[in-house]
C-alpha positions as semicolon CSV with decimal commas, in nm:
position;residue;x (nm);y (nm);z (nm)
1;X;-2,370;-3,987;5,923
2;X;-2,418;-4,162;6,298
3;X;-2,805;-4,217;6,428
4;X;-2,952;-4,366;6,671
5;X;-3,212;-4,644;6,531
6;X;-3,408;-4,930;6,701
7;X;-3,157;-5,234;6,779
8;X;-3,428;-5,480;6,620
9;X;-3,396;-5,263;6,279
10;X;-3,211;-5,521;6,064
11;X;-3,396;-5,806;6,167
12;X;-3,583;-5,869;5,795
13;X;-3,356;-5,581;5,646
14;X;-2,995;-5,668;5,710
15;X;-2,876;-5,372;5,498
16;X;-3,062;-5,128;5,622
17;X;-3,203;-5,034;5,298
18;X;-3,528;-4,937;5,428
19;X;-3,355;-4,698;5,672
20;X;-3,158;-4,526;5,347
21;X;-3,477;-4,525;5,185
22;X;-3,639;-4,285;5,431
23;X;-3,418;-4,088;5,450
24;X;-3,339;-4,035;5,075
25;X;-3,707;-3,954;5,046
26;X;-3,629;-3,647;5,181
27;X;-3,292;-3,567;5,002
28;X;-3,278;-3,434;4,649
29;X;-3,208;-3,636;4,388
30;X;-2,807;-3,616;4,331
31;X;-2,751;-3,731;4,679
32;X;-2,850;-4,028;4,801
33;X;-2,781;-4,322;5,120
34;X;-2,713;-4,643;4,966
35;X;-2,749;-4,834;5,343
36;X;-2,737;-4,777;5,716
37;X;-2,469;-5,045;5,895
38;X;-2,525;-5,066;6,271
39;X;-2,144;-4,951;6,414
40;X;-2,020;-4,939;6,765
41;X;-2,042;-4,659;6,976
42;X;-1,716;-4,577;6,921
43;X;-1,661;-4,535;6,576
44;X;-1,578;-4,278;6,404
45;X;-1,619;-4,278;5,974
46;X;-1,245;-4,079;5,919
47;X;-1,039;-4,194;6,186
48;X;-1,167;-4,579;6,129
49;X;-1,112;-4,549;5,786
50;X;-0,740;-4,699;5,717
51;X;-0,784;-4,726;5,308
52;X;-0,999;-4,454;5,052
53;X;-0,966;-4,549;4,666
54;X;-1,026;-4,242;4,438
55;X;-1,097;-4,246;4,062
56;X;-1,048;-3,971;3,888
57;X;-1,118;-3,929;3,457
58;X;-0,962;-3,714;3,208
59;X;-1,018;-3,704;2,829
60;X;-0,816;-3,984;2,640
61;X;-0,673;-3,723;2,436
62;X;-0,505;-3,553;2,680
63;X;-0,240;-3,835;2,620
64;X;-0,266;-3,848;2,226
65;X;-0,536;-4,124;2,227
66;X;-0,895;-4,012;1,978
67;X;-1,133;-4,247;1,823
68;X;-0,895;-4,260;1,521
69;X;-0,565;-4,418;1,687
70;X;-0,472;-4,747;1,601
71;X;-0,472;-5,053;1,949
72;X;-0,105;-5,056;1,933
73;X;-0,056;-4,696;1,980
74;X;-0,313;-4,683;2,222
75;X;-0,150;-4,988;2,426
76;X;0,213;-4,808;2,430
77;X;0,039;-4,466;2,554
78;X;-0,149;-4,635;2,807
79;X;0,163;-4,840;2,885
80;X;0,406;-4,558;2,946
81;X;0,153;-4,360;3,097
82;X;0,124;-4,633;3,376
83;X;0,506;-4,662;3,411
84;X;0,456;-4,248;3,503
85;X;0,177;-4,312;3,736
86;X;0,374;-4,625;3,912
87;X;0,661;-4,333;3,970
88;X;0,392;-4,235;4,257
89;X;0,338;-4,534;4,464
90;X;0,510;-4,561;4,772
91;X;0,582;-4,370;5,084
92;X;0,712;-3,969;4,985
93;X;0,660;-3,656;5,058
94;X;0,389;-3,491;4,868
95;X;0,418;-3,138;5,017
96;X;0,482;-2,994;4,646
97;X;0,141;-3,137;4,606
98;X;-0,101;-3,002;4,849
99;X;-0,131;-2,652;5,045
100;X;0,171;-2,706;5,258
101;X;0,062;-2,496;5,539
102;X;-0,192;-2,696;5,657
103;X;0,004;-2,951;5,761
104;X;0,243;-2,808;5,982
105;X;0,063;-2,804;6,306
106;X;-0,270;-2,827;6,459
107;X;-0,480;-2,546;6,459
108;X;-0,700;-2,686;6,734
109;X;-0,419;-2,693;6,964
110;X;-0,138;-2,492;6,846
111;X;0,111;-2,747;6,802
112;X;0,200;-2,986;6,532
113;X;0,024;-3,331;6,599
114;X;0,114;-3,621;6,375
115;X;-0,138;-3,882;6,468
116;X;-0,400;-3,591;6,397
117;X;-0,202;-3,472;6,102
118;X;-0,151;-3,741;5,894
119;X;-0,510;-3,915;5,876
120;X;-0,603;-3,578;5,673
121;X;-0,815;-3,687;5,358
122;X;-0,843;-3,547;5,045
123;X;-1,151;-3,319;5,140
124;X;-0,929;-3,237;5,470
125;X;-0,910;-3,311;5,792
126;X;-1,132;-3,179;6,078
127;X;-0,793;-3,043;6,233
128;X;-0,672;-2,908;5,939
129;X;-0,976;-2,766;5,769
130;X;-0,889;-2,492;5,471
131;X;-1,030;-2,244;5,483
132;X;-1,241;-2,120;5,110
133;X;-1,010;-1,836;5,142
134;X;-0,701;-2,045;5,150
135;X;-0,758;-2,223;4,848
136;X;-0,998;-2,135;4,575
137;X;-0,718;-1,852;4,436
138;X;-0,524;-2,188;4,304
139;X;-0,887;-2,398;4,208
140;X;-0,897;-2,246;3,836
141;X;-0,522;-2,184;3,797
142;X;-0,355;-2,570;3,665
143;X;0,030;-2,423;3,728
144;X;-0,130;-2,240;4,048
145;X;0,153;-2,253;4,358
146;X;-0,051;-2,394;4,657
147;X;0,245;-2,368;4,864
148;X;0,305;-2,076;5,085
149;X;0,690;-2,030;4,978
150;X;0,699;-1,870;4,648
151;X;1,036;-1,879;4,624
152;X;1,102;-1,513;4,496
153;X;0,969;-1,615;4,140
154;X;1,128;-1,915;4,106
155;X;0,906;-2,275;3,974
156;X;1,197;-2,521;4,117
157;X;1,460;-2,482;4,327
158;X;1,632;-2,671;4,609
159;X;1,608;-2,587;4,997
160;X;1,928;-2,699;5,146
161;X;1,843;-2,787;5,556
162;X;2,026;-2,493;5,680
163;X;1,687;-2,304;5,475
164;X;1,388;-2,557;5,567
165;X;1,320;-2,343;5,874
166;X;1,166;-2,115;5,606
167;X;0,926;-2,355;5,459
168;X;0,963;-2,700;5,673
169;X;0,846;-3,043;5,502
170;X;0,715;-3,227;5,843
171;X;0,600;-3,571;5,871
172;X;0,224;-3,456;5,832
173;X;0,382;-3,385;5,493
174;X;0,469;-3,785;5,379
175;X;0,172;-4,004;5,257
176;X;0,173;-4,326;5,159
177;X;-0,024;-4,423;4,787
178;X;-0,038;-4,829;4,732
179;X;-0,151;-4,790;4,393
180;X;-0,167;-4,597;4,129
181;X;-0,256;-4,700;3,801
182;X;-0,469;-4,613;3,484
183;X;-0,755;-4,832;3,249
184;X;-0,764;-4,836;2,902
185;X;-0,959;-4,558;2,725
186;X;-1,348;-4,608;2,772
187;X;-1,677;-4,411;2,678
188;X;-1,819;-4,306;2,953
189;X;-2,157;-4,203;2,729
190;X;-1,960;-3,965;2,563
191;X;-1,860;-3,886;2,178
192;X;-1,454;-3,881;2,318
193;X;-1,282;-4,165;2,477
194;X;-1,194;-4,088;2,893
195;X;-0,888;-4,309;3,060
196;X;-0,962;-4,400;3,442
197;X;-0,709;-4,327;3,710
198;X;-0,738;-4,526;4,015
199;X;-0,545;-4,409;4,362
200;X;-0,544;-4,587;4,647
201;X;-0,384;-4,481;4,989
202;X;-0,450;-4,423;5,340
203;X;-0,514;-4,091;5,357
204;X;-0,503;-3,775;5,073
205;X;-0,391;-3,410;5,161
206;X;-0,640;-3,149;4,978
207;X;-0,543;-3,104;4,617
208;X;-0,280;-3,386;4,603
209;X;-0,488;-3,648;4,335
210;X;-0,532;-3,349;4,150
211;X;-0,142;-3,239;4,161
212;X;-0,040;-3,623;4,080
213;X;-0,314;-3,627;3,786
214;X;-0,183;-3,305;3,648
215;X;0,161;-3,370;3,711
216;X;0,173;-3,722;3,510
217;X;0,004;-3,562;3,244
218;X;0,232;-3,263;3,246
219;X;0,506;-3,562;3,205
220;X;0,327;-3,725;2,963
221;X;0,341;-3,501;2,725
222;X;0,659;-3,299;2,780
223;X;0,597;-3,035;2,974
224;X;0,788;-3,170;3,292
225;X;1,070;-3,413;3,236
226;X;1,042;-3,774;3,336
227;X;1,211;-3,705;3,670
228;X;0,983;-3,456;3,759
229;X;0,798;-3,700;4,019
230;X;1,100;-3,871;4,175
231;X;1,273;-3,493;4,238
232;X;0,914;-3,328;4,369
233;X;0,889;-3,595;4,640
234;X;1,244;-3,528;4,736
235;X;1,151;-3,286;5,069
236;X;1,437;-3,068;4,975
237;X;1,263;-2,963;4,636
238;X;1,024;-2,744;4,588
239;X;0,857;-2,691;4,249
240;X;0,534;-2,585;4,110
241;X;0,267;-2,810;3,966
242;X;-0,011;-2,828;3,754
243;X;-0,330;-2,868;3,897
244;X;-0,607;-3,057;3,733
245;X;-0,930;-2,998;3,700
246;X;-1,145;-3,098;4,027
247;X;-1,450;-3,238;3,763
248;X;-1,325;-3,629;3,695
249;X;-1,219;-3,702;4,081
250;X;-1,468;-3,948;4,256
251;X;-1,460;-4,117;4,547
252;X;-1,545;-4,493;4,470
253;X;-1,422;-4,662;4,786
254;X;-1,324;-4,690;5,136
255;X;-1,211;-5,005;5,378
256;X;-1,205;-4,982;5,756
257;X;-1,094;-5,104;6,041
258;X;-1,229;-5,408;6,232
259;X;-1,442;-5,284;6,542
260;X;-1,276;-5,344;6,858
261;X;-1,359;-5,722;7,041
262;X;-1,420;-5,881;6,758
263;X;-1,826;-6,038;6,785
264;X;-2,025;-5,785;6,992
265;X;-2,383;-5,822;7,096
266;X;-2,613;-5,539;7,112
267;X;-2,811;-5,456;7,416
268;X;-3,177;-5,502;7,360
269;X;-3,459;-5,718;7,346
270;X;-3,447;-6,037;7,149
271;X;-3,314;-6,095;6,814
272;X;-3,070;-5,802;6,884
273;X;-2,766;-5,754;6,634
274;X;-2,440;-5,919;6,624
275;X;-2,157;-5,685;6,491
276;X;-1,949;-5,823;6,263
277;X;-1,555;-5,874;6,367
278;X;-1,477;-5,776;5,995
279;X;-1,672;-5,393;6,049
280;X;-1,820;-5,240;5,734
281;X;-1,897;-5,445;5,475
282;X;-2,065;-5,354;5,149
283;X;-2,292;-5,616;5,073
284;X;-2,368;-5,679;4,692
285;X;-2,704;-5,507;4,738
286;X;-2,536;-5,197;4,839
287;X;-2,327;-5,258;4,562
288;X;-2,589;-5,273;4,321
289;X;-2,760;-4,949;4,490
290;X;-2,379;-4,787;4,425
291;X;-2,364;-4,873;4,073
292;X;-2,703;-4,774;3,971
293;X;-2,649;-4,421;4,140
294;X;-2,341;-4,413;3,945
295;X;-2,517;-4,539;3,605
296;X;-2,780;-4,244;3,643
297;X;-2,658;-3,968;3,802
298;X;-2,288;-3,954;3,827
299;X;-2,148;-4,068;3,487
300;X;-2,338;-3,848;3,289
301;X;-2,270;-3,536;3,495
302;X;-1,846;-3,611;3,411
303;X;-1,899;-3,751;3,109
304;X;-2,044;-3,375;2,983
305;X;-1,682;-3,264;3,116
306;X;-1,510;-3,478;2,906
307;X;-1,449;-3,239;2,617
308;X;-1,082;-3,151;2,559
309;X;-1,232;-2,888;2,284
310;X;-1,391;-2,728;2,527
311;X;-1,396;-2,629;2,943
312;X;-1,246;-2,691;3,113
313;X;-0,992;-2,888;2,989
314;X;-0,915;-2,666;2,648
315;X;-0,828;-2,405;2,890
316;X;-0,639;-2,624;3,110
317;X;-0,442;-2,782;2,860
318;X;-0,337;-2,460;2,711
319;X;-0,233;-2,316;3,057
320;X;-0,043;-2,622;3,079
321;X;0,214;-2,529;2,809
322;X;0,248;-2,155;2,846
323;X;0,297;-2,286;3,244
324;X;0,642;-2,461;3,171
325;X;0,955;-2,482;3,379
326;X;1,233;-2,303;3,272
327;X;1,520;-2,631;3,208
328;X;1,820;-2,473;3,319
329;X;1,580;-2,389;3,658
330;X;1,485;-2,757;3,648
331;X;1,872;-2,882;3,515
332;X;2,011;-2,700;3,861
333;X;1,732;-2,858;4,073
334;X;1,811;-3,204;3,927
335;X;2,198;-3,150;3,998
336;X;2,080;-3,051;4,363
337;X;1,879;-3,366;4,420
338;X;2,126;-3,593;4,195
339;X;2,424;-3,458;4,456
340;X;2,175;-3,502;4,802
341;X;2,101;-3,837;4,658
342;X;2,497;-3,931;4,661
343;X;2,551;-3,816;4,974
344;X;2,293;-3,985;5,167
345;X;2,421;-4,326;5,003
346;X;2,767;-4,268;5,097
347;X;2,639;-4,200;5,457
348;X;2,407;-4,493;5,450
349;X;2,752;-4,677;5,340
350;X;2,950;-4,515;5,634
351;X;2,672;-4,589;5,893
352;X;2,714;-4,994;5,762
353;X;3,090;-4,998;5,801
């Protein structure tokens, strides 16, 4: 949110928590304004934000981990299962994780715009906006196929590039994740134990935490083969994935870019503000503000989620396994992408010498 506010405001109140505080008198009480930052003219919240950190829990014994396993087992399941989420960092192509239409061009203008495109979040972007329609058929289904090309049945198969015109992978498509790792399991004020995954990236494509959640789970336990992550960001495959439920994801963070001229001083009568070269910062009283929201009102609405007896991860879970991949289906994709992958070294090779 962007307001106009007297340029003396932060005088005594540098965080503007007096500001947040009038405001939240009038919210309700899951939603609330931790601070008000002054911000130049210019800026704009999405397209200034360069970095967004995600968290998202599951149930720790979604992964074989209850209040009865020993720390050793626990340590080698939380190992391997961050050796499967590491498979994710990097620059790919995550179109076999989001609703690959939307992607493809600009709807505002009719043409595909990748400076537009690829600054899409997870909750969208304003030029890419889903529709309800186009998604919430896939929100309760985990092995739901949010791409358009259904592939006449099949769950994975290869598109060779004479095909792509049929269901093209752009650059809008690629996204770039910095980190993606896991905690040990915690309580979250809850009988079970939850495991944390944190993402971190520049920007998220609508459903694609969810997909990569649900996907390294789906590896985790069997259901996909280990490859399954390095083949789905191939752009030549295309394969269905689970979808995890949307009740664990939270966004915990954001970083943005400096504002432009570095020191700036606002116009007004004395004692007027100086704007920080570093932009946004979240001061530790903001912090505090965060936490406590998080304490009070957050954690206990996912923690009652956190069930894997009951919705909605029971269901999920058993979706999951009646929701595999045929392996010769996946054995013929992996020989497509194993045969691709020789090819583009020997031309890599040919380009050197």
């Amino acid at each position: 949110m962007k307001l106009e506010v007297a340029v003396n405001s932060w005088l005594n109140d540098v965080d503007g928590i007096k500001i947040a505080d009038a405001f939240n008198a009038y919210l309700p009480a899951n939603i609330s304004i931790f601070g008000v930052v002054p911000v130049t003219k210019s800026f704009d919240a999405r397209r200034s934000c360069y970095s967004r950190t995600y968290d998202y829990y599951f149930p720790a014994a979604c992964i074989g981990i209850n209040n009865e396993s020993s720390s050793e087992d626990v340590d080698q399941r939380i190992q391997y299962f961050r050796r499967t989420l590491k498979s994710l960092e990097g620059r790919h192509a995550f179109h076999n994780y989001t609703v690959r239409r939307l992607y493809r061009k600009s709807q505002r203008r009719g043409t595909y715009s990748p400076s537009r495109n690829l600054i899409a979040d997870e909750e969208s972007s304003k030029d890419e906006e889903p529709s309800f329609k186009d998604t919430h058929d896939e929100q309760d289904n985990p092995a739901a196929d949010i791409g358009e090309e259904r592939g006449a049945g099949r769950r994975a198969y290869w598109l060779d590039e004479s095909e792509e015109g049929k269901d093209p992978v752009k650059a809008s498509h690629f996204r770039n994740v910095a980190k993606c790792t896991c905690e040990g399991p915690e309580k979250l004020n809850c009988p079970s134990s939850v495991v944390r995954i944190r993402v971190t990236g520049e920007s998220f494509m609508v459903h694609q935490i969810r997909k990569m959640v649900g996907t390294a789970i789906a590896v985790f336990r069997h259901v996909l083969p280990e490859d399954a992550i390095p083949v789905s960001t191939c752009r030549h495959a295309r394969v269905v994935l689970p979808l995890a439920p949307p009740h664990g994801l939270v966004l915990s963070g954001n970083s943005f870019f400096p504002f432009r001229g570095g020191y700036t001083r606002a116009k007004g009568g004395t004692g007027g503000y100086f704007f920080s070269k570093l932009g946004i910062q979240v001061s530790s009283q903001i912090a505090e503000r965060m936490n406590s929201f998080w304490l009070e009102k957050l954690a206990p609405v996912i923690s009652s989620s956190m069930n894997e007896e009951e919705a909605p991860w029971s269901q999920w879970l058993e979706s999951l396994e009646l929701n595999r991949i045929d392996d010769l289906e996946f054995a013929n994709l992996r020989d497509a992408w194993k045969q691709w992958q020789s090819m583009a070294t020997m031309r890599r090779y040919s380009d050197e010498h």
